[in-house]
KOLZAPA-683384 format. One record per residue: residue in three letters; chain; x, y, z of N, C-alpha, C in turn. Coordinates in nm, 3 decimals, always signed. Layout:
N
+-----+---+---------+---------+---------+---------+---------+---------+---------+---------+---------+
!   r ! c !    n_c1 !    n_c2 !    n_c3 !   ca_c1 !   ca_c2 !   ca_c3 !    c_c1 !    c_c2 !    c_c3 !
+-----+---+---------+---------+---------+---------+---------+---------+---------+---------+---------+
! ALA ! A !       X !       Y !       Z !       X !       Y !       Z !       X !       Y !       Z !
...
+-----+---+---------+---------+---------+---------+---------+---------+---------+---------+---------+
END
This chain:
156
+-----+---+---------+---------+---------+---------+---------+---------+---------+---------+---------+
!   r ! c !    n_c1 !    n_c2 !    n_c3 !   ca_c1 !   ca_c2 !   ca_c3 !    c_c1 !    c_c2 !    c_c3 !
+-----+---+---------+---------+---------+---------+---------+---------+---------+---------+---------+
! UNK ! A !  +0.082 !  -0.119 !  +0.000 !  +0.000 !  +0.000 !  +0.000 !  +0.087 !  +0.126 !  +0.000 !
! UNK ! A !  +0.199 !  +0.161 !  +0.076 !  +0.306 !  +0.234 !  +0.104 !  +0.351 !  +0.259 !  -0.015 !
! UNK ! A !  +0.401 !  +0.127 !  -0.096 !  +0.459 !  +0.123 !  -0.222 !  +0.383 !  +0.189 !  -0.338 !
! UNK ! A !  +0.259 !  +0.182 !  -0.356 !  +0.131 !  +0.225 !  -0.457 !  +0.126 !  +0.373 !  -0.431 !
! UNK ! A !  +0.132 !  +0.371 !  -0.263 !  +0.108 !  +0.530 !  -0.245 !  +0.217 !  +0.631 !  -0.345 !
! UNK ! A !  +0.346 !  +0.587 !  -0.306 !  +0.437 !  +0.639 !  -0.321 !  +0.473 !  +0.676 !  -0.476 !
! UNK ! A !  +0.435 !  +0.563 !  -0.531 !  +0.410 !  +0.590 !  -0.712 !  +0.295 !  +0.683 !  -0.770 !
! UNK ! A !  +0.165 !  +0.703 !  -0.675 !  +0.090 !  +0.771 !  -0.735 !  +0.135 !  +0.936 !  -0.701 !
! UNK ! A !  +0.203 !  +0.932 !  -0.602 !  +0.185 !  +1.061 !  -0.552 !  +0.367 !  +1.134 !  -0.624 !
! UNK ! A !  +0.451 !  +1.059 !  -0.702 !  +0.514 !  +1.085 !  -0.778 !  +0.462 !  +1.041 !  -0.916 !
! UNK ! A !  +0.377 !  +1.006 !  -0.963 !  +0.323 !  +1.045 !  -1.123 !  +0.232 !  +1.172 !  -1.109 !
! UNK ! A !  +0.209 !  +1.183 !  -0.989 !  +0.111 !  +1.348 !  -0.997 !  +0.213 !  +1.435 !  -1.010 !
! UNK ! A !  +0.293 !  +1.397 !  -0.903 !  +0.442 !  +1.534 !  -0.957 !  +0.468 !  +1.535 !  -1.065 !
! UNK ! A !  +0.514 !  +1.445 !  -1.134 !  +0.524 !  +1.419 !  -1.237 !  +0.450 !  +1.570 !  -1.388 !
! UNK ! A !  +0.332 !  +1.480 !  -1.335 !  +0.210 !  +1.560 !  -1.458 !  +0.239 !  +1.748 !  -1.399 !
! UNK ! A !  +0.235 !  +1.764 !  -1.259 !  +0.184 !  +1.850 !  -1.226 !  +0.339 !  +1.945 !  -1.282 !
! UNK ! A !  +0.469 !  +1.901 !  -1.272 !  +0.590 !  +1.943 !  -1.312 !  +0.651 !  +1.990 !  -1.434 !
! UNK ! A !  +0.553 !  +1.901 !  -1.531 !  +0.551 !  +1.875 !  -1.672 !  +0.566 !  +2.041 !  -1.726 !
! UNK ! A !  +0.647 !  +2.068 !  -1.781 !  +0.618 !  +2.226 !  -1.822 !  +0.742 !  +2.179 !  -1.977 !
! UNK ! A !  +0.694 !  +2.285 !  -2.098 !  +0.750 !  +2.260 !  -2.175 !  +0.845 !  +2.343 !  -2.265 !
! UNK ! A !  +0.878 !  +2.385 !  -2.376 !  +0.946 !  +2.536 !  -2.395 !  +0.832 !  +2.631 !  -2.443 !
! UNK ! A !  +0.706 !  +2.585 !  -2.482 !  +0.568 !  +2.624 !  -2.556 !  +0.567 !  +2.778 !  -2.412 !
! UNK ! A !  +0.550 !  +2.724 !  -2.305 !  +0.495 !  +2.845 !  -2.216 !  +0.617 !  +2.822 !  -2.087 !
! UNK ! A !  +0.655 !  +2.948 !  -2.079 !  +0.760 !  +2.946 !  -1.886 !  +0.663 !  +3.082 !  -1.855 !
! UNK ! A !  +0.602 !  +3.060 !  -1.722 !  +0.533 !  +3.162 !  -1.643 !  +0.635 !  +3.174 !  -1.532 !
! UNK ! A !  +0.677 !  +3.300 !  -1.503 !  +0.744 !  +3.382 !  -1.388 !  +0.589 !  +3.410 !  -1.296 !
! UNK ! A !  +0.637 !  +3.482 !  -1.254 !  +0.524 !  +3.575 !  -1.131 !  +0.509 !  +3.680 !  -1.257 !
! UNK ! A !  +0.585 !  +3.781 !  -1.342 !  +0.498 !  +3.876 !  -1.383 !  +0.537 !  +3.834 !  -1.587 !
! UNK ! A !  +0.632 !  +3.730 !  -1.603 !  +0.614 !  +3.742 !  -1.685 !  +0.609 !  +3.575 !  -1.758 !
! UNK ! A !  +0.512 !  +3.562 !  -1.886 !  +0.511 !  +3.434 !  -1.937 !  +0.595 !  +3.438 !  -2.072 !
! UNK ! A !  +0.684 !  +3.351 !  -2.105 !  +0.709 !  +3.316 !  -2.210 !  +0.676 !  +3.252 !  -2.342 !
! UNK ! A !  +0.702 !  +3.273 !  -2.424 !  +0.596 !  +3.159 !  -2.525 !  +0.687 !  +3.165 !  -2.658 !
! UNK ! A !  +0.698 !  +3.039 !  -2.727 !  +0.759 !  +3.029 !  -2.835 !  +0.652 !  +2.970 !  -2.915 !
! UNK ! A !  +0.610 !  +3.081 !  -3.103 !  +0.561 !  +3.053 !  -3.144 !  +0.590 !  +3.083 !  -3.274 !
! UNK ! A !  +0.553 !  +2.980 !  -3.368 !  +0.500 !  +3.024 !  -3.507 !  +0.382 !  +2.944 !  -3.555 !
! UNK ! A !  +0.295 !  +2.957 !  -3.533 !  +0.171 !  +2.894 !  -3.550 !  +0.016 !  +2.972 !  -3.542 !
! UNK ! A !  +0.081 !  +3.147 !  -3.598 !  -0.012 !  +3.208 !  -3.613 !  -0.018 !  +3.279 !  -3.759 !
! UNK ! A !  -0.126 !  +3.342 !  -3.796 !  -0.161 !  +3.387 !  -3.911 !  -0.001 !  +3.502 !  -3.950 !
! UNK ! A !  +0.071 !  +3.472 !  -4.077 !  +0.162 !  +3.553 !  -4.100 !  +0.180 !  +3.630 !  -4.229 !
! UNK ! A !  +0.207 !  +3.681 !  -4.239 !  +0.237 !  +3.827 !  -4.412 !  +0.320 !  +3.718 !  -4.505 !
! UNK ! A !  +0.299 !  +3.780 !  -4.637 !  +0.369 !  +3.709 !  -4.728 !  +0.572 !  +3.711 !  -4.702 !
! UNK ! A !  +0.628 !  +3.639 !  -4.756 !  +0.752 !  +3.627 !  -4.779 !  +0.790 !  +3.760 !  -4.854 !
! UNK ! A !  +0.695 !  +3.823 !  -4.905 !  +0.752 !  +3.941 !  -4.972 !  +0.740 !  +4.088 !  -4.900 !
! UNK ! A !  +0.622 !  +4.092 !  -4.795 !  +0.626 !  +4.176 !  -4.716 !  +0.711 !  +4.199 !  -4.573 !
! UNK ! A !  +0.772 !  +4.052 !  -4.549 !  +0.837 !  +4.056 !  -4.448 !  +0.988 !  +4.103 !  -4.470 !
! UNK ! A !  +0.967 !  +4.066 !  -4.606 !  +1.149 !  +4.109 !  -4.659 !  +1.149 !  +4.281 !  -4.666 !
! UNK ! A !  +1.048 !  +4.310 !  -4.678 !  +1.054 !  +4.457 !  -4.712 !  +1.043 !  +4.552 !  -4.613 !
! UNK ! A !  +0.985 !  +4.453 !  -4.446 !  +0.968 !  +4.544 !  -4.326 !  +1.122 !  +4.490 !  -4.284 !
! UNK ! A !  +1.169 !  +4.385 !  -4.328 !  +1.267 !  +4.388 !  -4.245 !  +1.355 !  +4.488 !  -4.349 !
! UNK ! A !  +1.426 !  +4.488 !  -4.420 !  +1.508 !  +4.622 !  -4.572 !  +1.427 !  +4.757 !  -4.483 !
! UNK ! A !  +1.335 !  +4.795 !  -4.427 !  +1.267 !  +4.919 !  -4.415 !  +1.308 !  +4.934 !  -4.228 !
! UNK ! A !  +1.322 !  +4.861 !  -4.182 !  +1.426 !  +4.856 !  -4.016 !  +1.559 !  +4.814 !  -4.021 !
! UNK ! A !  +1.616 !  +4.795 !  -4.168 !  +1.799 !  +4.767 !  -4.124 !  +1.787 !  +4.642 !  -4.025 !
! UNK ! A !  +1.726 !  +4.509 !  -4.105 !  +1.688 !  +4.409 !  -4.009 !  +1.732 !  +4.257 !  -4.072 !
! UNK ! A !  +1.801 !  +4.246 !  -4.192 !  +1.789 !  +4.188 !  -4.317 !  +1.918 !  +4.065 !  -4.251 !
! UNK ! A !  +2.005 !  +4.135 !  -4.175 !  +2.094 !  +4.059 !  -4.153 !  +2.107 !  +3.969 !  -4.071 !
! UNK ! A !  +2.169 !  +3.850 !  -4.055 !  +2.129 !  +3.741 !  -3.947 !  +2.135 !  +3.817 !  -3.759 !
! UNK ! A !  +2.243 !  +3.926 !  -3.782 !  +2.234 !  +3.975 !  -3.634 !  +2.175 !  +4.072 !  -3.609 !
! UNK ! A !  +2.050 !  +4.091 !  -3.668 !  +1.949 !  +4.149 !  -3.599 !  +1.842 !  +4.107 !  -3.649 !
! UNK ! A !  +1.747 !  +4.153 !  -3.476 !  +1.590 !  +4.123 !  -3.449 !  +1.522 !  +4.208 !  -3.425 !
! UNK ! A !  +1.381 !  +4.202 !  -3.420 !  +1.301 !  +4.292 !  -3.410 !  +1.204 !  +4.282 !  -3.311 !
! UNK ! A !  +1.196 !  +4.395 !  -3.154 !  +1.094 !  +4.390 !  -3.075 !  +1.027 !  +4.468 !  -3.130 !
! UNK ! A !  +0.855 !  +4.388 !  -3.120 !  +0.746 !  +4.467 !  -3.132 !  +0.651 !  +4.491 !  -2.996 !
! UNK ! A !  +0.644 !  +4.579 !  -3.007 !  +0.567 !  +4.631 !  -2.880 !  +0.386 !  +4.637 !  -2.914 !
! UNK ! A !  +0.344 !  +4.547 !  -2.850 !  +0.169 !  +4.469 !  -2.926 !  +0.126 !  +4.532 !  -2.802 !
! UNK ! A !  +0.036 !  +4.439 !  -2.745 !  -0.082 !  +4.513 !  -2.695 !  -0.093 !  +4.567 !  -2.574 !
! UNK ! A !  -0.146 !  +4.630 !  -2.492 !  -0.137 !  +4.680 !  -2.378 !  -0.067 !  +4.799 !  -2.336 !
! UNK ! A !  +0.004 !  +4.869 !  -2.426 !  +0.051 !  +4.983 !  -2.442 !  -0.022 !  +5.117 !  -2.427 !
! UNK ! A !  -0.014 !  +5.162 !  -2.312 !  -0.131 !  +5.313 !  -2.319 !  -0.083 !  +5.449 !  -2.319 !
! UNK ! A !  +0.116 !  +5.491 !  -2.346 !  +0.125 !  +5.582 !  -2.336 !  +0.246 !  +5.612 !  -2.218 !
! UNK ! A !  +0.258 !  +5.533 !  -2.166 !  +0.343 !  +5.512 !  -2.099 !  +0.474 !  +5.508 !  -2.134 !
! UNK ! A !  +0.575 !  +5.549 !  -2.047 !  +0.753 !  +5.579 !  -2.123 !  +0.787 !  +5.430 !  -2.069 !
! UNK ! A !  +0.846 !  +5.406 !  -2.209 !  +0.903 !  +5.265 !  -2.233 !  +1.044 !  +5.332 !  -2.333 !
! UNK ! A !  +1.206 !  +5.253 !  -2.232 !  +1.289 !  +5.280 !  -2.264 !  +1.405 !  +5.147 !  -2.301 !
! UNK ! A !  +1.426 !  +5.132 !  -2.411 !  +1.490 !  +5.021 !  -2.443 !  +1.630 !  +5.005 !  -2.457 !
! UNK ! A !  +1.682 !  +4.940 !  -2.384 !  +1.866 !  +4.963 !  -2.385 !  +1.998 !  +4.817 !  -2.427 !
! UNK ! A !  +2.041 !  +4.877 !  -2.478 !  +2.177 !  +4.748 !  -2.461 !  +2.276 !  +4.823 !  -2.476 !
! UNK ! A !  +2.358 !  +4.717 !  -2.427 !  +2.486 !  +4.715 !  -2.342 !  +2.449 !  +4.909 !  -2.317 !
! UNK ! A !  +2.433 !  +4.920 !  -2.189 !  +2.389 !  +5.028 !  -2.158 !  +2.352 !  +5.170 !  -2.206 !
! UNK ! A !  +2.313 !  +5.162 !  -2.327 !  +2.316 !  +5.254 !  -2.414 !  +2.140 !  +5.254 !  -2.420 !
! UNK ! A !  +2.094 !  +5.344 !  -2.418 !  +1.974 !  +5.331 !  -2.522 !  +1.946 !  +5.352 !  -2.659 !
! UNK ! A !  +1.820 !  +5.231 !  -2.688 !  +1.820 !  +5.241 !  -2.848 !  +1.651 !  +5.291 !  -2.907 !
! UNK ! A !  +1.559 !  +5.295 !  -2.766 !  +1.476 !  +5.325 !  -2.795 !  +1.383 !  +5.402 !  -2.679 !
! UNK ! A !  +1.365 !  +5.510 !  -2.716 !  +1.258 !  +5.556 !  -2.569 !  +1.132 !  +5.691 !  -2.646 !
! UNK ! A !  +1.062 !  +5.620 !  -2.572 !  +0.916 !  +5.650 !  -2.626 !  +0.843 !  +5.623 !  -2.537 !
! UNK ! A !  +0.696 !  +5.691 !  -2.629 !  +0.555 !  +5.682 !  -2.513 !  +0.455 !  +5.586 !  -2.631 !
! UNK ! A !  +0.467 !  +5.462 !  -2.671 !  +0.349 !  +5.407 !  -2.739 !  +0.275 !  +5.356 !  -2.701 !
! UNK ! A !  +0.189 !  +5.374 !  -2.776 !  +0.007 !  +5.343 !  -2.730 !  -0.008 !  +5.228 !  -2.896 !
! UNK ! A !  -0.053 !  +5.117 !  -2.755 !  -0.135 !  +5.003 !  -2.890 !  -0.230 !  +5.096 !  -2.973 !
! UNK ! A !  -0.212 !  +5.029 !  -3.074 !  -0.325 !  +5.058 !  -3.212 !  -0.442 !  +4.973 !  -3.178 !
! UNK ! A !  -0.536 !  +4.974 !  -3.183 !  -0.658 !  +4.869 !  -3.149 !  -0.724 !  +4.813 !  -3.248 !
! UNK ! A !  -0.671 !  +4.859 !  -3.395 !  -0.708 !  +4.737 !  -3.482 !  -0.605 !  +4.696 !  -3.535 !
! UNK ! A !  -0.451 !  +4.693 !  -3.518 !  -0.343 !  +4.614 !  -3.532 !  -0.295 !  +4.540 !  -3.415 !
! UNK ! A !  -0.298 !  +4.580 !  -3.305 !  -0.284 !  +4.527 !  -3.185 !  -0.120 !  +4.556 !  -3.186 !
! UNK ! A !  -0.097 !  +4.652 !  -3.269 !  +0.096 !  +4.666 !  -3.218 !  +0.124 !  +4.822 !  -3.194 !
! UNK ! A !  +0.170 !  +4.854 !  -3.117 !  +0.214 !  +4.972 !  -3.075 !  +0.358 !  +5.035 !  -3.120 !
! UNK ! A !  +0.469 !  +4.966 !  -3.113 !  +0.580 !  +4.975 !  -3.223 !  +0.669 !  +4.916 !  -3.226 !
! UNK ! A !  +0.773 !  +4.943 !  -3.289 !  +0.879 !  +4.820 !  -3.291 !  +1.020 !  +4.863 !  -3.327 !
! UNK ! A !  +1.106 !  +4.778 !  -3.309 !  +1.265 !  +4.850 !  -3.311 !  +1.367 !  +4.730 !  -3.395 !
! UNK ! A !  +1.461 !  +4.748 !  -3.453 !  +1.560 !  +4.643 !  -3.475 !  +1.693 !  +4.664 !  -3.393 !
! UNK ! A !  +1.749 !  +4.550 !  -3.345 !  +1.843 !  +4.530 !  -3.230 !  +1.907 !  +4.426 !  -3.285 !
! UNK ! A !  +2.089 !  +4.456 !  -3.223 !  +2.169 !  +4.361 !  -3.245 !  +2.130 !  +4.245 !  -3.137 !
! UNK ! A !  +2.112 !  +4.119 !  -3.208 !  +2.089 !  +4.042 !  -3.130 !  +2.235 !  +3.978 !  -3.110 !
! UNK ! A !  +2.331 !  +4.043 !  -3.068 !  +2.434 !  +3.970 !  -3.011 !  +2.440 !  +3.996 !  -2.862 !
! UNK ! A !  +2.390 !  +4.085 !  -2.823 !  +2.384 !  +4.116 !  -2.692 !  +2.221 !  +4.150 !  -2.626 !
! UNK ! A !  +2.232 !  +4.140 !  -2.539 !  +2.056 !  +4.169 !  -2.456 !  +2.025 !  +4.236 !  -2.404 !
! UNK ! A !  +1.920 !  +4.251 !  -2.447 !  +1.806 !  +4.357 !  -2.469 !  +1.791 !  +4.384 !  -2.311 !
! UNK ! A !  +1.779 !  +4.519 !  -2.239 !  +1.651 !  +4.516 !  -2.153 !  +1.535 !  +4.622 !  -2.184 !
! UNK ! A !  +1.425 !  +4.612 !  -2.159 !  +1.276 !  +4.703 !  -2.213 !  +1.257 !  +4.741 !  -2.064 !
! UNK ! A !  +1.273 !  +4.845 !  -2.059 !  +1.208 !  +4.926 !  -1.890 !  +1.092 !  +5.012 !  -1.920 !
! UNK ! A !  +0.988 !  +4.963 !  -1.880 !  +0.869 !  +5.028 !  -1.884 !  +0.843 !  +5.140 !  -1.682 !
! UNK ! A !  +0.846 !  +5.239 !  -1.773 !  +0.873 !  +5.347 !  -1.623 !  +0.719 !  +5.366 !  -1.562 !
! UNK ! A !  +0.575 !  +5.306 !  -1.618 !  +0.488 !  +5.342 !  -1.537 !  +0.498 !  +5.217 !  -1.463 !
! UNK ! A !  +0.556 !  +5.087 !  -1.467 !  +0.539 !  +4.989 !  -1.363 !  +0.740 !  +4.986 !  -1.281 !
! UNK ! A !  +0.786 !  +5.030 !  -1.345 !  +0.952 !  +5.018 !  -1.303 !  +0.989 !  +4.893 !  -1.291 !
! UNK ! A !  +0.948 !  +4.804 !  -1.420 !  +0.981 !  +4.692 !  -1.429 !  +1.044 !  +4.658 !  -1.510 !
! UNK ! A !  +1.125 !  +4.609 !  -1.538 !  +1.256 !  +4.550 !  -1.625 !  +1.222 !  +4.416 !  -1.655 !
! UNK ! A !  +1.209 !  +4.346 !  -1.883 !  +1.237 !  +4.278 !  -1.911 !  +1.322 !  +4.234 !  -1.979 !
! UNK ! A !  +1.414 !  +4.164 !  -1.961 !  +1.551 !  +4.132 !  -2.031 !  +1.517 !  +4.002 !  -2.101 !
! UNK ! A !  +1.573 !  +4.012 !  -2.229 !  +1.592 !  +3.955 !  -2.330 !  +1.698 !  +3.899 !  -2.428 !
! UNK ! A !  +1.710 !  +3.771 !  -2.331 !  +1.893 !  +3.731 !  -2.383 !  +1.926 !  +3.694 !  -2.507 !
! UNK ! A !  +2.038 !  +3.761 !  -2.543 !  +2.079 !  +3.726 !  -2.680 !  +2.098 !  +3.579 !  -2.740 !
! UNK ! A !  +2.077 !  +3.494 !  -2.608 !  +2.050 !  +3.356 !  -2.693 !  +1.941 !  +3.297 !  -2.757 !
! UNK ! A !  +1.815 !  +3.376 !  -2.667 !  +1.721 !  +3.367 !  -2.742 !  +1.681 !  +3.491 !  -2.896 !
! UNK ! A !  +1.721 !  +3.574 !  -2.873 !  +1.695 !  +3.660 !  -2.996 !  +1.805 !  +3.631 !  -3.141 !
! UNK ! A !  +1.869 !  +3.601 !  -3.072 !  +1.978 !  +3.518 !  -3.180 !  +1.863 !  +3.394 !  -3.273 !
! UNK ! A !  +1.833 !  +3.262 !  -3.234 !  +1.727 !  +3.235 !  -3.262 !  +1.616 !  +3.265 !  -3.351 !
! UNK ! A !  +1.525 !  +3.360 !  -3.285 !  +1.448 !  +3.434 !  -3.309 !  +1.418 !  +3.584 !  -3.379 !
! UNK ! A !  +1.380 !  +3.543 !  -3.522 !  +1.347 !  +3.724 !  -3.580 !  +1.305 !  +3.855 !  -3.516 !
! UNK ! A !  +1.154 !  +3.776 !  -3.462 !  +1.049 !  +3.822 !  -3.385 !  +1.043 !  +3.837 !  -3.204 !
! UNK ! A !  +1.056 !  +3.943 !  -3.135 !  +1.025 !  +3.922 !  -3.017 !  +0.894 !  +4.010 !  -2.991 !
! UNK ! A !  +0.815 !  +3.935 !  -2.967 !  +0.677 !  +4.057 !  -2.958 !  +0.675 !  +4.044 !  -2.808 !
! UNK ! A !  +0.606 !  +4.186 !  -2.725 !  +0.607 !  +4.206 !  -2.607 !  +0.502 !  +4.279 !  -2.559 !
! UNK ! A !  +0.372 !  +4.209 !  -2.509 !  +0.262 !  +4.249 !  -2.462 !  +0.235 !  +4.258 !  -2.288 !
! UNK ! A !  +0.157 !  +4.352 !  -2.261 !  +0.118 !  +4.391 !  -2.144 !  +0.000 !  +4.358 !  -2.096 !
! UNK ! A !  -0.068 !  +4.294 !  -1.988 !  -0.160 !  +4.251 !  -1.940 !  -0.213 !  +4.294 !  -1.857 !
! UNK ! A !  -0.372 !  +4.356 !  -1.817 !  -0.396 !  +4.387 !  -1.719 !  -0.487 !  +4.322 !  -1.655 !
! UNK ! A !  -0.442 !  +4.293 !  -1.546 !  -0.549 !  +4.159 !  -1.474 !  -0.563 !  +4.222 !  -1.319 !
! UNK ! A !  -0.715 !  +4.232 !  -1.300 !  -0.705 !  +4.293 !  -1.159 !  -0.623 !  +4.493 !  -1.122 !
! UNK ! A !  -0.538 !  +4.416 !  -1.041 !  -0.437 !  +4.574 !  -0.991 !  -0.316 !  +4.502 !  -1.056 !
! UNK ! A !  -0.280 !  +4.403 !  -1.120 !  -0.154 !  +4.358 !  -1.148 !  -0.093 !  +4.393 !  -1.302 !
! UNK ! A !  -0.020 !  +4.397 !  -1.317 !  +0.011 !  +4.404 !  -1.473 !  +0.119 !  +4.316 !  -1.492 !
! UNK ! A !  +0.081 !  +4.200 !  -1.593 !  +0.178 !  +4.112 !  -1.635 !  +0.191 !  +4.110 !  -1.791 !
! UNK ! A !  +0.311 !  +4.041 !  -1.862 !  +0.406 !  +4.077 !  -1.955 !  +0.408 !  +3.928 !  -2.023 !
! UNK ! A !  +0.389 !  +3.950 !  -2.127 !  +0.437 !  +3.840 !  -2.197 !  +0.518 !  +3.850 !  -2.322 !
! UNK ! A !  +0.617 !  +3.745 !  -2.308 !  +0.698 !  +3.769 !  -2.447 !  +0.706 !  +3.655 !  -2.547 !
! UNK ! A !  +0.666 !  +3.628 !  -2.674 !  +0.692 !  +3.539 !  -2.771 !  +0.759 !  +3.568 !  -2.883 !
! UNK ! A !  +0.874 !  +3.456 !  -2.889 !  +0.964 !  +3.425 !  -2.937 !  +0.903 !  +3.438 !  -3.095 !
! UNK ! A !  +0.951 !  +3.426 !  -3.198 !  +0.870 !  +3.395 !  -3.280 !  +0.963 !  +3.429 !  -3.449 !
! UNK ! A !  +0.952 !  +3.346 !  -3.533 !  +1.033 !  +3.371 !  -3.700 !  +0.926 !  +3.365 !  -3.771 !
! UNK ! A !  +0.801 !  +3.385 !  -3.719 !  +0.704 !  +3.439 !  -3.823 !  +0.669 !  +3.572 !  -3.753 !
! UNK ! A !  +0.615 !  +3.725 !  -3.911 !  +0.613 !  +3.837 !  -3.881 !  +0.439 !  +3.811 !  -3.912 !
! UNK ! A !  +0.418 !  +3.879 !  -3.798 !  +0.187 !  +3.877 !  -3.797 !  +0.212 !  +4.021 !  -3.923 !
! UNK ! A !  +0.015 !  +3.998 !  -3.936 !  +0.016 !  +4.113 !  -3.979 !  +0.015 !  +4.220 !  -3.920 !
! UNK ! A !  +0.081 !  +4.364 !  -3.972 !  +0.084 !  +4.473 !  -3.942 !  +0.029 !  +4.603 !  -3.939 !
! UNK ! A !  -0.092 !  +4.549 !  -4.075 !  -0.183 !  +4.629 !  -4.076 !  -0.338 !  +4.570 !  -4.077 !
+-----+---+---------+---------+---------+---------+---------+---------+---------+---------+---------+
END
């Protein structure tokens, strides 16, 4: 009985442990690696990337999607900044804006109405074309999500 116990109550750990590279949830922020959403032709993506200086294997592009209201959002590497602004989502594109970055080094995005810092390591943007970066408001909390992603959504 001891023995039975002991197996069921490690296959629940088990299941309950199970996490995969699809989603990593922090406390404020979730991760997600995707390409399995609606994307622009091969000919429009070549031309947003030629139109951001983005064409080359070492650089990527954060887009700043939804949840954006205006708020100063300041984007830096290796301590420099490369981007600081106040964008506000679009509400029938769902993107607010976007930047190209050497992805040899990482990113951090400091959004100054929460004074929260997300960093974005160059091993993953190396990887990845696409880093889109949305804001959530749930309750009094505001949480962040970022997906990975080598397909570009649409933009307009």
């Amino acid at each position: 009985m001891m023995k039975k116990s002991l197996y069921m109550f490690l296959f629940l750990g088990l299941i309950g442990c199970k996490s995969s590279d699809f989603a990593i949830k922090s406390s404020d922020i979730t991760i997600q690696y995707r390409d399995d959403f609606k994307s622009i032709s091969d000919k429009e993506k070549l031309s947003f990337l030629k139109e951001n200086n983005a064409t080359s294997e070492n650089k990527s592009v954060v887009l700043l999607t939804q949840g954006f209201k205006g708020e100063k959002i300041m984007i830096k590497q290796n301590d420099k900044t490369i981007y600081s602004s106040y964008p506000i989502t679009n509400l029938n594109t769902k993107i607010a804006d976007y930047i190209a970055f050497s992805n040899a080094y990482e990113v951090i995005v400091f959004d100054n109405f929460t004074k929260k810092e997300i960093q974005i390591p160059s091993d993953k943007s190396k990887k990845y074309k696409f880093i889109y970066l949305m804001k959530e408001y749930k309750d009094s909390n505001i949480k962040y999500s970022i997906t990975y992603s080598n397909t570009l959504r649409p933009l307009k």
